[in-house]
C-alpha positions as CSV (number, residue, x, y, z in Angstrom):
1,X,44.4,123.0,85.2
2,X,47.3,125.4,85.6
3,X,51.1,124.2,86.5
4,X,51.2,126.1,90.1
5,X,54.6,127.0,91.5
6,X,56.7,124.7,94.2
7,X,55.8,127.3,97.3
8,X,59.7,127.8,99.0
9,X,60.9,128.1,102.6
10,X,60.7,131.1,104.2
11,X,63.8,132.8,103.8
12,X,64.5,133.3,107.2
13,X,63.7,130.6,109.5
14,X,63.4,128.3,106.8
15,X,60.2,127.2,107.6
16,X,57.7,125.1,105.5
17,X,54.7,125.4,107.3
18,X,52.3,127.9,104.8
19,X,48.8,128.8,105.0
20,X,47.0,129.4,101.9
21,X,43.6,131.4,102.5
22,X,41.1,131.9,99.4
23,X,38.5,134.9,100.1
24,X,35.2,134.3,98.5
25,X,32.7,136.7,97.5
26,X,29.6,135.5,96.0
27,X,30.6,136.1,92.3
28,X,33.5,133.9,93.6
29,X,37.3,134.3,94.4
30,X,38.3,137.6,94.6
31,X,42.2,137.1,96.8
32,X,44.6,134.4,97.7
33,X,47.1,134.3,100.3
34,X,50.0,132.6,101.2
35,X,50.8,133.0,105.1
36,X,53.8,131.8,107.3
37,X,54.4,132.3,111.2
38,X,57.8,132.8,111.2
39,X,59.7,131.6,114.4
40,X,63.0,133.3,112.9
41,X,65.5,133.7,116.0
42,X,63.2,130.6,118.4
43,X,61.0,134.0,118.9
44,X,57.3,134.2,118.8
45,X,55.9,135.9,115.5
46,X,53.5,138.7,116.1
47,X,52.3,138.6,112.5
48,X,52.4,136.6,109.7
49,X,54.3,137.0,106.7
50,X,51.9,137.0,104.0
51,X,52.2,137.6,100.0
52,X,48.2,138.4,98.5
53,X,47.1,137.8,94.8
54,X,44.3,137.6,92.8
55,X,44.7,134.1,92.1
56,X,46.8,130.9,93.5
57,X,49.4,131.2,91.1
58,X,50.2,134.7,91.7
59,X,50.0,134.8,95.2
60,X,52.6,131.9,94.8
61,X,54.5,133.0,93.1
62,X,54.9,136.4,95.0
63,X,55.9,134.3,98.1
64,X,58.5,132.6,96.0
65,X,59.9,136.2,95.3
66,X,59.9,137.9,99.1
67,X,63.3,137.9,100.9
């Protein structure tokens, strides 16, 4: 089993609260995603931030890199 990443706050609401989506095709995982509702400001998000990957560990560690 690979050593996945610590996922980090969001940068700007500080936020823990992540989603992580796997879509499936039937020759199996084909994306990952790491979402976050960001409330930055005590405002409603439209959207979520979200960092894709092919795998867990990517999409991860893509999340750990936005700012």
């Amino acid at each position: 089993m690979k050593n996945i990443p610590t996922l980090l706050p969001c940068p700007f609401c500080g936020g823990h609260e992540v989603e992580i989506r796997e879509r499936n095709s039937t020759s199996g995982v084909f994306s990952v995603s790491v979402m976050h509702w960001c409330n930055e400001g005590g405002k409603p998000a439209l959207k979520p931030i979200e960092r894709m990957g092919r795998t867990r560990e990517e999409a991860v560690r893509l999340w750990n890199k936005r700012a």
